[in-house]
N, C-alpha and C positions, 0 to 999 in steps of 0.2 A: 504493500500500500504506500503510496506519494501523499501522507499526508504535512501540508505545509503551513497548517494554523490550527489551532485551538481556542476555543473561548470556555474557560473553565466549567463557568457557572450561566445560563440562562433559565430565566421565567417568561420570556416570550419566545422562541424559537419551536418552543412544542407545547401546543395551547393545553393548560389543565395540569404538567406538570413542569420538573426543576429538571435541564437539562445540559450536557456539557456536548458541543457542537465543537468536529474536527470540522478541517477543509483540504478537500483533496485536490492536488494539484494537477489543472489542464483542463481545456474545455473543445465538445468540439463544433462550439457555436461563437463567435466572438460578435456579441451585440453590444453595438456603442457604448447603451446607455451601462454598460457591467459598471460597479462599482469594485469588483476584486478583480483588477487586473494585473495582479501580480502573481494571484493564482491562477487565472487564465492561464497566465505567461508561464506556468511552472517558475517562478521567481520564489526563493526562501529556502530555510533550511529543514532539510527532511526533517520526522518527529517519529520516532521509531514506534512502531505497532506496540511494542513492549510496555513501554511509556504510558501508552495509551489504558491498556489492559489494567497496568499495576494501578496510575491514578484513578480511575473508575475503582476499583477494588477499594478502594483506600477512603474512597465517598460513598459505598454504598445508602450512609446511612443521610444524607443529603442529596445525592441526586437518583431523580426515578430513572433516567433516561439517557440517550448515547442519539443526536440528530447529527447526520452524515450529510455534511454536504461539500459545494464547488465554487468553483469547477462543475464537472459533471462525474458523480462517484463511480456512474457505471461502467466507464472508462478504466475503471483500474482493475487488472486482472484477478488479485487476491480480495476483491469486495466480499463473495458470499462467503470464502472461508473466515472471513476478518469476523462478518457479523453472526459467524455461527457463535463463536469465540466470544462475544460480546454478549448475546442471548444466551449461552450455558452458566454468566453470572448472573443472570437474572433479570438484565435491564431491557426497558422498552428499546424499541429502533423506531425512529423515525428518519425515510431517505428525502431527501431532497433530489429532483433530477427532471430532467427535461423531455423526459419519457420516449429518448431514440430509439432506446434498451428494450421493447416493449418486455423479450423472451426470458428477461433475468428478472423484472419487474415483476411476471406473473411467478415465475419459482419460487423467488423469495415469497409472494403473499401465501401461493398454497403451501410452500413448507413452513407455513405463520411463522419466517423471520424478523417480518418487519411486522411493524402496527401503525403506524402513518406514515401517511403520503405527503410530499405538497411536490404538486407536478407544475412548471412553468408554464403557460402558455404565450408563447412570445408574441402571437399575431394571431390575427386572421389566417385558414392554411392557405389562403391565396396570395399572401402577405410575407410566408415566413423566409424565403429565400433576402429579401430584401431589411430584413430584422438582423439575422441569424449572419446574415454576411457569408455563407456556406452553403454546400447542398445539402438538403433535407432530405429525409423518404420522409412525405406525408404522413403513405401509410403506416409508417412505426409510432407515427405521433396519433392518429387516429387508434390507431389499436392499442396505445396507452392509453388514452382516454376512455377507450370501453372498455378497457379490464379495471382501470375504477371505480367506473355509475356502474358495475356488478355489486358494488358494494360489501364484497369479499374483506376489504380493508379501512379504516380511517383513513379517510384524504379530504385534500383544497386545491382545489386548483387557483395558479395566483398568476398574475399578469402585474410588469413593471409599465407605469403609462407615464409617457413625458407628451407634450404637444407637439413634438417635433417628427415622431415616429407613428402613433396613433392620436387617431381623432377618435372622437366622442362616437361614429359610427362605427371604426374597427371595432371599438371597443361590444357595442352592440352586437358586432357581427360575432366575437367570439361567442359571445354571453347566446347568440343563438345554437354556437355548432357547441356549445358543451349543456345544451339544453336539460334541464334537471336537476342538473350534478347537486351534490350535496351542499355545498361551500365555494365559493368564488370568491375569492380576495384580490381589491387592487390595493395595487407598491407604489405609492405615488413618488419620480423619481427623487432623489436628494443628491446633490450637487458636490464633490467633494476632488481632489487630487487627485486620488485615483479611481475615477473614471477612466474607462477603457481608451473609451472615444477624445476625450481630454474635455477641462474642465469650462463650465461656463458655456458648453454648449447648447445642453438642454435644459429645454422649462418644465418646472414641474405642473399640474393641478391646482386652480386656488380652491378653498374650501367648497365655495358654492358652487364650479363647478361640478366638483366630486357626487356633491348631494344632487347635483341632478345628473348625473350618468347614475348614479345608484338609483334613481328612481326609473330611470329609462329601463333599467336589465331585471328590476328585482322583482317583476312576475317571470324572467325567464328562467332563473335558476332560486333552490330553494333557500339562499343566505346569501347576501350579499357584505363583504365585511373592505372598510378601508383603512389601510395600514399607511 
């Protein structure tokens, strides 16, 4: 595993519990708006799996949880041994990932490795080549999206929205093609050094916007939440 950050301690990263979130290094979508483009980059210094295992051990009685994310974790060859290894001490997993993976995404759920989701949606699929800056298969993103309205697992599906990439209709148009789903979160962008794209580029959402794109999608999916 390339994992090139940790954040020891989170209370928002995995809604309802206390979580310590790695970050694996490499992605392989490079959207502007990224704010970790260092992990993007593989830029840092490895953090050895060891590390990882003993500190968790050492918190069981603080933290419920172990959130994996990017980069993109799916990308790393030793992910499922890593979180069998993780789940035999007892902690939830929650992945973070862009749903390429569709074939490891559905293994992990039916071997209940993991317990939540938050799958990216970068765009509109008509949209996503011009997002992503990369070639897409669609279809791997389509068939992660309905392996989680199977509702096999907890998940959210989240979208990062600047005005410069999506309008207030992409945004609709997502909110139609994940029609139902449990949860839809928007990321409304923040502004920082490391941006992928570089700084000062993009606008974020003002408030009253936000409230009304959330009023526009929140009969099409059943929770609409803004982060």
């Amino acid at each position: 595993m390339n994992i090139l950050g940790i954040e020891k301690s989170s209370f928002i990263d995995y809604p309802g519990n206390i979580c310590t979130v790695i970050f694996t290094g490499g992605c392989n979508f490079k959207c502007s708006y990224c704010h970790n483009s260092s992990i993007v980059n593989n830029i840092g210094n490895n953090i050895d799996e060891e590390e990882i295992i003993t500190y968790l051990k050492k918190r069981k009685k603080f933290v419920d949880a172990l959130c994996i994310s990017g980069g993109e974790p799916t990308l790393q060859k030793d992910l499922y041994e890593f979180i069998c290894r993780v789940k035999k001490e007892g902690f939830l997993v929650k992945l973070d990932t862009n749903g390429t993976n569709p074939n490891l995404l559905k293994k992990l759920i039916n071997e209940k490795l993991i317990d939540y989701v938050a799958m990216d949606i970068k765009a509109p699929l008509a949209k996503y080549l011009s997002i992503t800056e990369t070639y897409v298969s669609l279809e791997n993103i389509k068939e992660s999206i309905n392996i989680l309205t199977q509702n096999k697992v907890d998940y959210e599906f989240r979208t990062t929205i600047c005005k410069e990439l999506l309008s207030i209709e992409d945004i609709e148009t997502i909110a139609k093609e994940i029609k139902g789903c449990k949860k839809y979160v928007l990321q409304n962008f923040r502004d920082g050094e490391t941006v992928l794209g570089g700084q000062n580029k993009f606008t974020s959402y003002n408030i009253e916007e936000l409230k009304e794109i959330e009023k526009t999608i929140k009969l099409l999916v059943n929770k609409v939440v803004i982060r």
